[in-house]
C-alpha positions as CSV (number, residue, x, y, z in Angstrom):
1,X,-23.0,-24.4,52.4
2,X,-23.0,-26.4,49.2
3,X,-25.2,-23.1,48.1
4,X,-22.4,-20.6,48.4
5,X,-19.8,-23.2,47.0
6,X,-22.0,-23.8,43.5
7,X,-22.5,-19.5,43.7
8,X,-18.6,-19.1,44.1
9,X,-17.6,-21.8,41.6
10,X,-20.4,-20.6,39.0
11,X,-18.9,-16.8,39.4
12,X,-15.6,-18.3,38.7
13,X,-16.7,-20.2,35.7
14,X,-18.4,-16.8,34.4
15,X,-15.5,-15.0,35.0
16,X,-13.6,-17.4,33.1
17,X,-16.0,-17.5,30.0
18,X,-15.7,-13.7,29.7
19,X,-11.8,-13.4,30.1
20,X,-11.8,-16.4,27.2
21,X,-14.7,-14.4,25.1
22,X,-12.3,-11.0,25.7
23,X,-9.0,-12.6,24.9
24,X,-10.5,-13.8,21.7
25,X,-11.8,-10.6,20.4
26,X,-8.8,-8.9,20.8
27,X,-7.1,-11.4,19.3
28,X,-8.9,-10.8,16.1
29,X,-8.6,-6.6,16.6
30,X,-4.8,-7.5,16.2
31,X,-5.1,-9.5,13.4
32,X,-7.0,-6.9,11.6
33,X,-4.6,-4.0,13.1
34,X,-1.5,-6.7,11.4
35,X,-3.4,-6.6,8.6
36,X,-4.2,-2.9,7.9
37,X,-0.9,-2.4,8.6
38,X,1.2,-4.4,6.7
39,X,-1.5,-2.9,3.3
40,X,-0.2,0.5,4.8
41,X,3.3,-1.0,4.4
42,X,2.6,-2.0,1.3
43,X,1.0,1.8,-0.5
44,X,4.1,3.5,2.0
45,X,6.5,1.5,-0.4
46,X,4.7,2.5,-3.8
47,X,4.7,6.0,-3.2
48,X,7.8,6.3,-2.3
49,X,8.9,4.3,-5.5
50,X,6.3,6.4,-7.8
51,X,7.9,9.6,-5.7
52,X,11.6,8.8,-6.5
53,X,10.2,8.6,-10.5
54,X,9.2,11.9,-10.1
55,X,12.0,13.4,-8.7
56,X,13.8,11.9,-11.4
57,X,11.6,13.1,-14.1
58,X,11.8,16.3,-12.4
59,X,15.5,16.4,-12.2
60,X,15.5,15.5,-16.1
61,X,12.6,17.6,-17.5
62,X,15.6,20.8,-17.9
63,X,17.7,18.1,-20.4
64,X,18.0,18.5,-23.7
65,X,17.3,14.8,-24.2
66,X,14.0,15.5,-22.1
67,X,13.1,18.3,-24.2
68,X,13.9,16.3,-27.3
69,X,12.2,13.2,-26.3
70,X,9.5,15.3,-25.7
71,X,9.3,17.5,-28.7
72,X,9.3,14.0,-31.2
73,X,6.9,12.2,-29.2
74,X,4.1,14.4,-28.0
75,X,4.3,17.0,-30.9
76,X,5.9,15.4,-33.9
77,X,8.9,17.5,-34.2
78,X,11.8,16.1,-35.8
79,X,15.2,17.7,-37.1
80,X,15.2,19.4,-40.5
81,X,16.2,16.8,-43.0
82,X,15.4,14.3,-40.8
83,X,14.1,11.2,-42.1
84,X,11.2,9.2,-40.0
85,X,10.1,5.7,-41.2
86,X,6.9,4.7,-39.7
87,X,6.0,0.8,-39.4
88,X,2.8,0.0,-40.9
89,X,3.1,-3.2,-40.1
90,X,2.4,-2.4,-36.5
């Protein structure tokens, strides 16, 4: 008799350890999912800023002050009679 009750109660107390031992490891799979997440948050939110600056840029690369901009800075064009200083202080 005191056999089966020290049988039941240690199947009990097993069952008990491995509930707690589950509980706890997903506990820490959800943490981890939380935390993957919110990084994925995070680069979701970049690209869509560095997306809206290209679609800008794209929207602005037919403008005249585009092609301007470009033209002085990339190949050193300037306007005929145009004066440039440069700063060679710099």
């Amino acid at each position: 008799m005191k056999k089966k009750k020290l049988l039941k109660r240690l199947i009990i107390l097993l069952i008990a350890i491995y509930f707690i031992f589950t509980l706890i490891n997903q506990q820490k799979t959800l943490n981890q999912y939380s935390r993957n997440s919110e990084e994925l948050n995070t680069k979701i939110a970049e690209a869509e800023e560095e997306k809206e600056e290209l679609t800008n840029q794209k929207d602005n690369v037919d403008s005249l002050e585009f092609i301007e901009q470009t033209a002085r800075d990339m190949l050193d064009m300037y306007y005929p009679n145009e004066r440039v200083y440069i700063n060679q202080g710099m």
